[in-house]
C-alpha positions, 0 to 999 in steps of 0.5 A: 862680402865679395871684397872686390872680386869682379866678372873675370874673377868669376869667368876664372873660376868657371874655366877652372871648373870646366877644366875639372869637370869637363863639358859633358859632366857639367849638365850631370853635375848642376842637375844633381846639385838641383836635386839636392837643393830641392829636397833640401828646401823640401826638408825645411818647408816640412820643419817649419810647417811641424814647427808651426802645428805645435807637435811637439819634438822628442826629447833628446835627454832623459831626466832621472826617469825613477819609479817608486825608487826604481830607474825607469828604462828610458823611451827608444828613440825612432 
């Protein structure tokens, strides 16, 4: 996966991105890089565990809906 990068390929590319970003912004950074990856976490744990209870998900598409040979209006999606 790595294809031969090494510890000073990494070192490379963590003063680059201290150059970028500079020192006083990097705490800003990886805080809401943090953030982000705990709400996302957060939204897959609430996926499986929905998942896992049976309830069923909308549909996405409605088939040809007809009632008594008139076209049905189709469910608004919330």
């Amino acid at each position: 996966m790595l294809h031969g990068l090494t510890g000073w390929h990494l070192l490379i590319v963590l003063a680059v991105i201290l150059l970028l970003f500079g020192a006083a912004r990097l705490p800003a950074l990886a805080q809401s890089v943090g953030k982000s990856a705990r709400v996302f976490r957060g939204e897959i744990k609430a996926m499986k565990e929905e998942d896992a209870a049976g309830t069923p998900t909308p549909a996405t598409g409605v088939a040809d809906a007809r009632v008594d040979g008139f076209t049905a209006d189709p469910p608004s999606a919330r």
